[in-house]
DSSP file (Angstrom, degrees, kcal/mol; ACC not computed):
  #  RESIDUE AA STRUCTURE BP1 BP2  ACC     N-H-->O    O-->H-N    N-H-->O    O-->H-N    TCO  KAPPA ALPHA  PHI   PSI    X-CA   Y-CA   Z-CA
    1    1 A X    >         0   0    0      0, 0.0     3,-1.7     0, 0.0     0, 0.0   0.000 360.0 360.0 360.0 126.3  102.8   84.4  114.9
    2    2 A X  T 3   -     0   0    0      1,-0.2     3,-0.1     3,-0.0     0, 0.0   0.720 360.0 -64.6  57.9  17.7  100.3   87.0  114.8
    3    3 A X  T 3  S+     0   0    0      1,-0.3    -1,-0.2     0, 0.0     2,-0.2   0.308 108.8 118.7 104.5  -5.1   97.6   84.8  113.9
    4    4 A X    <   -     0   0    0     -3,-1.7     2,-0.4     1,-0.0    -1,-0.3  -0.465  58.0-132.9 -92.5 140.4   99.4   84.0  110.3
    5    5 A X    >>  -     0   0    0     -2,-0.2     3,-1.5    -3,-0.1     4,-0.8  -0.844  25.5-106.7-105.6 151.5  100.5   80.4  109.5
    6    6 A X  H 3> S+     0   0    0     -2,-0.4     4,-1.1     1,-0.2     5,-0.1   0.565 119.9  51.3 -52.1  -9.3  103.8   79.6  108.2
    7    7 A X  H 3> S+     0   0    0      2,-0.2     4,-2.1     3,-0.2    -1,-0.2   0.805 108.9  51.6 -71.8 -42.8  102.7   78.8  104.6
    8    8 A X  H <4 S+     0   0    0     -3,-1.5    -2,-0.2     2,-0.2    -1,-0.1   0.695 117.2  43.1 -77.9 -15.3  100.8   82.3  104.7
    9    9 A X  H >< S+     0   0    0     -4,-0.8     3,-1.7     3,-0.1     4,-0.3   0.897 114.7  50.6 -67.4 -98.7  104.8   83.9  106.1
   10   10 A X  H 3X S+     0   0    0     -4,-1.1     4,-2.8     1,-0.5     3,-0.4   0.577 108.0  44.9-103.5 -81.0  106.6   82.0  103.6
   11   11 A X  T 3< S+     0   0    0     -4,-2.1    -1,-0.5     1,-0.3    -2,-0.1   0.396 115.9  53.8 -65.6  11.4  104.5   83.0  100.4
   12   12 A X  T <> S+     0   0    0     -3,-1.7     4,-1.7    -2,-0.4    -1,-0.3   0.684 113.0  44.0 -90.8 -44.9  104.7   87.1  101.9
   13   13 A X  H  >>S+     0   0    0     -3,-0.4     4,-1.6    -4,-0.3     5,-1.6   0.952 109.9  55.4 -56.0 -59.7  108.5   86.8  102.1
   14   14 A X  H  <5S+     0   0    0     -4,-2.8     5,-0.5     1,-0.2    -1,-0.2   0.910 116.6  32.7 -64.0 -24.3  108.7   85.1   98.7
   15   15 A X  H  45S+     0   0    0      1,-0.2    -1,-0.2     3,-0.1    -2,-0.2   0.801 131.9  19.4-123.9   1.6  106.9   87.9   96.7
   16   16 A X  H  <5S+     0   0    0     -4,-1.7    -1,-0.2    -3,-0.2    -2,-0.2  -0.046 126.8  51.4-109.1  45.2  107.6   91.4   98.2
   17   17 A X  T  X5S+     0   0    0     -4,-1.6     4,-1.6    -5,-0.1    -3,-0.2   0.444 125.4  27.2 -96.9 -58.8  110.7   90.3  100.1
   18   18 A X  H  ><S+     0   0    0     -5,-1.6     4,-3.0     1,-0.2     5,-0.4   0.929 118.8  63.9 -75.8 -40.0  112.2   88.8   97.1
   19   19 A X  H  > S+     0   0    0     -5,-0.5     4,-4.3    -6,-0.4    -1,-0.2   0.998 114.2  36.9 -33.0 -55.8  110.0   91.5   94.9
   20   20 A X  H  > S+     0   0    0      1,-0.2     4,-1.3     2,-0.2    -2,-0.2   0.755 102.5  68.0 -89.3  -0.4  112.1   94.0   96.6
   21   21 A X  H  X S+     0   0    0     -4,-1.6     4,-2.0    -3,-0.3    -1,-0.2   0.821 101.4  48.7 -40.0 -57.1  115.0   92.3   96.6
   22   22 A X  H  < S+     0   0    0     -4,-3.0    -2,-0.2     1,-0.2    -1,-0.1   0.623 107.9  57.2 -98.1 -13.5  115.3   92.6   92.7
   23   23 A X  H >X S+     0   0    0     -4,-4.3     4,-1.5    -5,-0.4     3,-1.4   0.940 106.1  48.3 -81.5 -25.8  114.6   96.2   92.9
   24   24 A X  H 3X S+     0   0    0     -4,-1.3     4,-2.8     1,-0.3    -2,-0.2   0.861 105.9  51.2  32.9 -91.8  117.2   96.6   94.9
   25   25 A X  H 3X S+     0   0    0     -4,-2.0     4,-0.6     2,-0.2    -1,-0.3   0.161 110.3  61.7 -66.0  -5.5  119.5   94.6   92.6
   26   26 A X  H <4 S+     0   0    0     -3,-1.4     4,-0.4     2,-0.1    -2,-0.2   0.618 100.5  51.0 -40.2 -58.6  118.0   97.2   89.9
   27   27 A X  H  X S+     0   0    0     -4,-1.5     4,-2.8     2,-0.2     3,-0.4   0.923 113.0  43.7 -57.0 -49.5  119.3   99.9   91.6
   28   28 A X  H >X S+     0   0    0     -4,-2.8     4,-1.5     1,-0.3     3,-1.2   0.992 103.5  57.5 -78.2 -47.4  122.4   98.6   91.8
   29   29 A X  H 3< S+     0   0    0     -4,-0.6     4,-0.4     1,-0.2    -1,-0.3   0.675 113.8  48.5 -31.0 -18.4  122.9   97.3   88.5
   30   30 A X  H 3> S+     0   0    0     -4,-0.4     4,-1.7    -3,-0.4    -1,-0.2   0.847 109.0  47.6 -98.0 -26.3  122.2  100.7   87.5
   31   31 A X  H <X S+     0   0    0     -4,-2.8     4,-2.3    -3,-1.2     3,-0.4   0.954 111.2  53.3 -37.1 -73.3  124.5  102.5   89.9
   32   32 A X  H  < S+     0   0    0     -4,-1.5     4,-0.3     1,-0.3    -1,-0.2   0.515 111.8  47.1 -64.4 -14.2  127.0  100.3   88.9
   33   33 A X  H >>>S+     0   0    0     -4,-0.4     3,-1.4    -5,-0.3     5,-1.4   0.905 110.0  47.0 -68.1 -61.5  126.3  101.3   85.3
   34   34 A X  H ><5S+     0   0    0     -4,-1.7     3,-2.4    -3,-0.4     2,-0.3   0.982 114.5  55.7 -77.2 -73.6  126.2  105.0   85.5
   35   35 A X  T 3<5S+     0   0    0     -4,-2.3    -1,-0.3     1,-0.3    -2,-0.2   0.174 106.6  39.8 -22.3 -32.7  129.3  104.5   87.5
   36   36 A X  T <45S-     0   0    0     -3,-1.4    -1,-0.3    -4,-0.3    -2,-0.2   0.359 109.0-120.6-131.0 -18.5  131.8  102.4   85.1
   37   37 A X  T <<5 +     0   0    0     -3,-2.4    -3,-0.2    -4,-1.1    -2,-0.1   0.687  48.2 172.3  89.1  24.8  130.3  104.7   82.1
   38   38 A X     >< -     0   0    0     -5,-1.4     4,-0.9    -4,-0.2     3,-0.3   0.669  33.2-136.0 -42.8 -31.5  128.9  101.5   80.0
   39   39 A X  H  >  -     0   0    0     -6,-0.3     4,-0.5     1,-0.2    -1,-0.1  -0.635  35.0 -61.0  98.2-173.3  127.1  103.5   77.6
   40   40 A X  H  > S+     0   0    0      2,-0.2     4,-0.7    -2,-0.2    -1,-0.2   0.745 134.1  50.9 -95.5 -20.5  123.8  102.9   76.4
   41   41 A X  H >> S+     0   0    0     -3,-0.3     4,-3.7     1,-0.2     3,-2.5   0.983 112.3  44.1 -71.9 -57.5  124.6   99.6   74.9
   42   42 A X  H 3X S+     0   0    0     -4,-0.9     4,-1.8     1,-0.4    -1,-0.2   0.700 110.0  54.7 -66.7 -18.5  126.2   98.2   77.9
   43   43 A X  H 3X S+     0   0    0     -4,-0.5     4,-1.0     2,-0.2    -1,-0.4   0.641 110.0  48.5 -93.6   2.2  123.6   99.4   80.3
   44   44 A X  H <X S+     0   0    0     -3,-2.5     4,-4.0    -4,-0.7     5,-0.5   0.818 108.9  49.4 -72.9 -43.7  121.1   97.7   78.2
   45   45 A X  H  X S+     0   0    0     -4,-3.7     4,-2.1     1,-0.2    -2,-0.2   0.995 115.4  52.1 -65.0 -49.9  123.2   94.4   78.1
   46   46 A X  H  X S+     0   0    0     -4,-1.8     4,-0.8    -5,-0.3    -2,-0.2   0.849 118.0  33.1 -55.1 -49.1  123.3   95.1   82.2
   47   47 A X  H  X S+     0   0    0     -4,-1.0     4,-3.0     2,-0.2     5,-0.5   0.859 108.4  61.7 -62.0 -60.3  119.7   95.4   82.7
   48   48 A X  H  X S+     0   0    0     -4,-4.0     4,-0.8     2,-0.2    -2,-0.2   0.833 107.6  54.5 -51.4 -23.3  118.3   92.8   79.8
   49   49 A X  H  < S+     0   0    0     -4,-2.1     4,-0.4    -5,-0.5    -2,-0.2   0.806 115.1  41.0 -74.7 -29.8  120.6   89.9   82.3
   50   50 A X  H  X S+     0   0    0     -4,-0.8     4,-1.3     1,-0.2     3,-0.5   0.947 108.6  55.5 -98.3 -18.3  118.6   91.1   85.1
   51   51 A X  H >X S+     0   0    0     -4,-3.0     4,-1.7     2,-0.3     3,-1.4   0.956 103.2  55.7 -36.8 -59.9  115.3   91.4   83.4
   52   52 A X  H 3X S+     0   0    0     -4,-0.8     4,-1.0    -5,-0.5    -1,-0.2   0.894 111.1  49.4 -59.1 -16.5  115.4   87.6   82.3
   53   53 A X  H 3> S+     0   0    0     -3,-0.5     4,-1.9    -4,-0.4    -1,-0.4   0.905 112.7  43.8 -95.1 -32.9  115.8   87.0   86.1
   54   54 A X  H <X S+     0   0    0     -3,-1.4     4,-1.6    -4,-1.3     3,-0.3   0.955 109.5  54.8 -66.1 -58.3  112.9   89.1   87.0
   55   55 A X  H  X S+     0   0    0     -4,-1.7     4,-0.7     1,-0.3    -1,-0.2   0.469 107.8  58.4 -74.2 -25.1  110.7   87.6   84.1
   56   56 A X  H  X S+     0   0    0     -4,-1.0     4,-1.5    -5,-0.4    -1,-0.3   0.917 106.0  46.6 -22.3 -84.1  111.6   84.2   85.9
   57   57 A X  H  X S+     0   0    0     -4,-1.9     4,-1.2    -3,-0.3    -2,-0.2   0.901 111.3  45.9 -43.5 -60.4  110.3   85.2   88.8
   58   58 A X  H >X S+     0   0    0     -4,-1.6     4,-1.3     1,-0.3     3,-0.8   0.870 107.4  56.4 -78.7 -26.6  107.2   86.5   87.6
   59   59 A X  H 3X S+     0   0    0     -4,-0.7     4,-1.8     1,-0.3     3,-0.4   0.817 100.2  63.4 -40.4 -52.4  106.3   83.6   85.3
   60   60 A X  H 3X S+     0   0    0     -4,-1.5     4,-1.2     1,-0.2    -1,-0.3   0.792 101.7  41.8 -57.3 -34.5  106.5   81.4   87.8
   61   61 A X  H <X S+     0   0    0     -4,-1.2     4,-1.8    -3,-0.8    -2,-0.3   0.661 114.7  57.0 -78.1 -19.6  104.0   82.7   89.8
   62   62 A X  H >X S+     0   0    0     -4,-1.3     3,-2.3    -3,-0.4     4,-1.4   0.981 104.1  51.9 -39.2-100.0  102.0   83.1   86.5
   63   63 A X  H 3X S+     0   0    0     -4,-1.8     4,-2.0     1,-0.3     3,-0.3   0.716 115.5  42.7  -4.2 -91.7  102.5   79.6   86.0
   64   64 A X  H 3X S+     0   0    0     -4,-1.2     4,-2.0     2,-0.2    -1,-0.3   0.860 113.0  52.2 -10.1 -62.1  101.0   79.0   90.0
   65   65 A X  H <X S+     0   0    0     -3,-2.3     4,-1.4    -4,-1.8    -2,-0.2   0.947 107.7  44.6 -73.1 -39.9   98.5   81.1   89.5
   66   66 A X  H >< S+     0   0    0     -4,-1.4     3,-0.9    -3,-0.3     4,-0.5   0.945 121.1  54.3 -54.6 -52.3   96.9   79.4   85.7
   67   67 A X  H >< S+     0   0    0     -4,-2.0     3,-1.0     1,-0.3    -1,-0.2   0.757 104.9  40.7 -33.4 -59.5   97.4   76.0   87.9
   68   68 A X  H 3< S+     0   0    0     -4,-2.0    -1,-0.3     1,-0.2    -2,-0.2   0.685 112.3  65.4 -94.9 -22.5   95.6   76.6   91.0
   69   69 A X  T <<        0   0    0     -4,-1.4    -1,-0.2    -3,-0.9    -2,-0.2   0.808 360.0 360.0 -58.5 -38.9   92.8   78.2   88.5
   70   70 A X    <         0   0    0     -3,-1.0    -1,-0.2    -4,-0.5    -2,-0.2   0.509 360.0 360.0-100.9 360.0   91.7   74.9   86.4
């Protein structure tokens, strides 16, 4: 499609589709924060569980990237 091969879709989808996915999922975790009145503590505790998932993410493509280097 468009000249693109499906490896070259697949790896745009996985890192701003799912990039923007988990801002997204930022926003709402913070919504949902502001919202239930969690407090500073409790919007930390909401945000550090979606950090670790973020920090996931990007590590892993870290990870890829040191690989494909040596």
């Amino acid at each position: 499609m468009f000249g693109f091969t499906e490896e070259q879709i697949t790896a745009f989808g996985m890192t701003f589709g799912v990039g923007g996915l988990m801002l997204y999922m930022l926003f709402i975790i913070a919504q949902l924060a502001w919202e239930s009145k969690a407090g500073k503590f409790g919007f930390f505790v909401m945000m550090l569980g979606l950090a670790f998932g973020m920090v996931g993410f990007v590590a892993k493509y870290m990870i890829q990237w040191i690989m494909n280097i040596k």
